[in-house]
N, C-alpha and C positions, 0 to 999 in steps of 0.2 A: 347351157354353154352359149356364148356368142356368136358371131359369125368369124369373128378375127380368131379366136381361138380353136373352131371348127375347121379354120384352114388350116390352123396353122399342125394342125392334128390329124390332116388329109388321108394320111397312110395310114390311119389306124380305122380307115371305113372302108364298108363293104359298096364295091360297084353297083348293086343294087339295089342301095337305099335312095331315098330320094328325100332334099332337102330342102325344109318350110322354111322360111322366116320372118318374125313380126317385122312388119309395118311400121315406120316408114324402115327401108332398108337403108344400114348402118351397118358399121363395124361392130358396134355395141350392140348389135340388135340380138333377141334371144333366137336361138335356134332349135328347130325341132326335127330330128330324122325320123324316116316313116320306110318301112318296107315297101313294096310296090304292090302288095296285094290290100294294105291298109292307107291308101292314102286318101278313099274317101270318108274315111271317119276324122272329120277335124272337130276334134276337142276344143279348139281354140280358135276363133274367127278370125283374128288379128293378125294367126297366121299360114303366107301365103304362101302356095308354090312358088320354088325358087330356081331349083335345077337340081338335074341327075346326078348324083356323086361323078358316074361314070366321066359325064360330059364335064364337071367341074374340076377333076381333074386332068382334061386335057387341055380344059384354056388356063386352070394354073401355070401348064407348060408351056403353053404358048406366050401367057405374061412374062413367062419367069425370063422371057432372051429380050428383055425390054431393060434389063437390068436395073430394076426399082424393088422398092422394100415391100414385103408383106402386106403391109397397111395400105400400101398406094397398090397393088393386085388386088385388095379388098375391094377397092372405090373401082377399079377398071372392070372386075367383075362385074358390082353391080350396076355400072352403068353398060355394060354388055347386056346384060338379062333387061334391064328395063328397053334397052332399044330394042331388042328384037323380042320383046315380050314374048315368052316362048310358055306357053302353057301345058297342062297333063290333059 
């Protein structure tokens, strides 16, 4: 699944999980969800800590009174996450 289609499917994940994704970050990019007890096994180098479901959907909501589409919360997130590179 991608990352535009990961949001746009927000409510159907658990606060929990925590969300990779390949490199470079895109709306296209592939997405991978991991439990928090499994997130040091990366099967896949390419991809990287992204942010907490928890935390990603709060700046959804914080984006969403900006009143912009999906795609452009896509790009505000990740340029959220890469400014304040927030790592596990």
């Amino acid at each position: 699944m991608d990352l535009f289609t990961t949001l746009l499917n927000i409510g159907n994940l658990q606060d929990n999980q925590i969300l990779f994704v390949e490199q470079p970050w895109t709306p296209e990019s592939e997405t991978e969800l991991r439990t928090t007890t499994h997130t040091q096994n990366n099967e896949r180098e390419n991809f990287k800590y992204f942010i907490k479901v928890s935390e990603l959907k709060l700046l959804l909501l914080r984006f969403e009174m900006r009143n912009v589409c999906l795609r452009d919360r896509c790009y505000l997130i990740i340029e959220y996450i890469i400014d304040h590179q927030i790592t596990i």
